[in-house]
N, C-alpha and C positions, 0 to 999 in steps of 0.2 A: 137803152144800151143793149139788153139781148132780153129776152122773152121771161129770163126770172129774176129782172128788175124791179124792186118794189118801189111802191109810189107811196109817204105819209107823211101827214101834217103833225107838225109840233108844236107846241105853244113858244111862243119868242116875244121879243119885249114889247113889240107893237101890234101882235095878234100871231097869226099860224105862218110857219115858215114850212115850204113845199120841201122836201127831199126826195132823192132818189138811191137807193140802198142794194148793192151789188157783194154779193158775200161769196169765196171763193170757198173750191171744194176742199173740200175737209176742215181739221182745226184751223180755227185765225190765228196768223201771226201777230193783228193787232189792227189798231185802223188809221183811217186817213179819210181826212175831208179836204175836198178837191171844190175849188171854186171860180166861177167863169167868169168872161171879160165885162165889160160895160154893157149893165140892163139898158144903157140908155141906146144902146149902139145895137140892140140886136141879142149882145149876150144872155143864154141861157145855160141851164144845166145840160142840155141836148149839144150845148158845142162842141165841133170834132175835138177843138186839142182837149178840151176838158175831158171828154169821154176818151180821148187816148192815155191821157194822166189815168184816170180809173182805170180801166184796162190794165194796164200795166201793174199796179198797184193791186189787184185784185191778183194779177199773174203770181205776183211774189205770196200770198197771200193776207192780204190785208182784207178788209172789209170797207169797200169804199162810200163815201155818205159826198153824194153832191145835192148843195142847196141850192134852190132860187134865191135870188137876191130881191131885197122889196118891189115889190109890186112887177115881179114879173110871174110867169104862169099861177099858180095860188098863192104864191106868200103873199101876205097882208102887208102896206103901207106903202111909204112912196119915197123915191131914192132921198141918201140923206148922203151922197158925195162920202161914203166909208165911213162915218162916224159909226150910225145908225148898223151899219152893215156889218162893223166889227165885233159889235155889241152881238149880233146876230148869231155870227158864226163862233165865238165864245159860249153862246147858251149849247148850240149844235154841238160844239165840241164836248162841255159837261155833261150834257142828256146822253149821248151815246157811250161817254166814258162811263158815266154809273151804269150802261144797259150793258157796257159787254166786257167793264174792267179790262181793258188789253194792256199789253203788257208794253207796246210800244206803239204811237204816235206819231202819224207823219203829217204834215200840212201842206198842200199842192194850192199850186193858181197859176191862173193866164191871164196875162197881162192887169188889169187893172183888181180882177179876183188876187193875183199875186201882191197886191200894194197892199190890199185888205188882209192877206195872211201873215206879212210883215209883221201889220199891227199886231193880231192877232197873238203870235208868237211871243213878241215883248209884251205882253199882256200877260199869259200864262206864263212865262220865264217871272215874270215878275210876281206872282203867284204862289212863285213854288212847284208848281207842274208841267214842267218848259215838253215842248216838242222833241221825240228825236230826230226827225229832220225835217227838213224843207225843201222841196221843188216847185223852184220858181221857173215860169216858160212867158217868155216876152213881157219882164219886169216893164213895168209903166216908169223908170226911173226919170221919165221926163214928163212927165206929166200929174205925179204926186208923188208925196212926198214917201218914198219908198223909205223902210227905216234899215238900221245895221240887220245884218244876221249873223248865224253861225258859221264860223268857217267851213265844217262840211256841208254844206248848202248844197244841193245840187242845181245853177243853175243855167238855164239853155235860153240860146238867140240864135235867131235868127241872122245873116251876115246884111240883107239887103230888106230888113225892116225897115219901111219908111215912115209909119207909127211912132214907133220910138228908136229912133238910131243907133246905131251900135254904140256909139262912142260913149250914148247919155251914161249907159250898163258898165262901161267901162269907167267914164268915171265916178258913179258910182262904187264900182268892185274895188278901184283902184287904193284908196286910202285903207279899204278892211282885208288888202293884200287876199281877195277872195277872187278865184278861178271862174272862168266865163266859157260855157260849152257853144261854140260858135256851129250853125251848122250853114257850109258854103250853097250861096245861092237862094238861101230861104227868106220867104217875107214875112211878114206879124204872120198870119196864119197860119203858114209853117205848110203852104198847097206841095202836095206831092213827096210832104218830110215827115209824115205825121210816123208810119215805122221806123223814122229812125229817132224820132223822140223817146219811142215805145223803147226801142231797145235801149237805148241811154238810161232810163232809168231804170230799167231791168237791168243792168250790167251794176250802176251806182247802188243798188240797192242790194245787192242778191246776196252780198258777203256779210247780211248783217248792217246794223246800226253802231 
């Protein structure tokens, strides 16, 4: 992402999970682990909207943590369709929370990383240690099974996604009476939108959790 991005391995339930660790200047307001689309499709930690999610998130001052998902660049194992994954990003989540106690918690994803944070989410809510928020960017809501979230969710589509089509986000959103940040023109990858995802969540974000 920029020149003082740290690269380290952790221990995770099927051997070492690769991270990449971007900490913003001065005190953290707290952190955020951001997660990318389908290892199987390509997806990395290195993908633009993933690193625009960090970015941004770092802007606000968070400390952003993006994992590889199994068996892509170093982390160990091999894909387990988000079971495996969510398990993952749950250990990610308590190792850096004992490492840097923040005081708030955010959970980012693109597209099929966003299905996995879903889980994720209702996992630590159910814990006892919930998120304070969520930014979800080209929900997979048609393609797994994406679960409720919180009504401040922040989250952003694409209008001409042909991936997962608007409507899937919509009705998904529809029953949890939850807001859908459409952006006009844009497709799953969001070519030529990726500042104005940047700034959406810098605007959703800035006033506080």
């Amino acid at each position: 992402m920029n020149p003082r991005t740290q690269f380290e391995l952790i221990s995770g339930p099927v051997g070492s999970i690769e991270v990449a660790i971007d900490a913003p200047a001065g005190e953290p307001r707290g952190l955020a682990v951001v997660c990318h689309p389908h290892p199987l499709f390509g997806g990395t930690l290195d993908n633009k909207v993933t690193q625009t999610l960090a970015r941004a998130l770092v802007a606000l001052g968070f400390i952003s943590v993006r994992p590889n998902f199994r068996d892509v660049g170093n982390t160990a194992g091999t894909h387990d369709e988000g079971r495996g994954e969510v398990d993952d990003i749950v250990t990610v989540v308590d190792l850096f929370r004992q490492r840097y106690q923040p005081e708030e918690l955010v959970l980012a994803g693109f597209s099929f990383g966003s299905f996995v944070q879903t889980h994720v989410a209702q996992r630590l809510a159910a814990a006892g240690i919930p998120a304070q928020r969520l930014v979800l960017v080209g929900t997979a809501t048609s393609r797994w099974q994406v679960m409720p979230v919180p009504e401040d969710s922040l989250v952003i589509h694409g209008e001409l996604d042909d991936t997962v089509p608007l409507s899937s986000v919509l009705d998904w959103a529809r029953p949890q009476n939850l807001p859908v940040t459409v952006i006009p023109g844009a497709d799953h990858f969001f070519h030529g939108r990726l500042p104005i995802i940047k700034r959406l969540v810098i605007h959703a974000l800035s006033s506080g959790l």
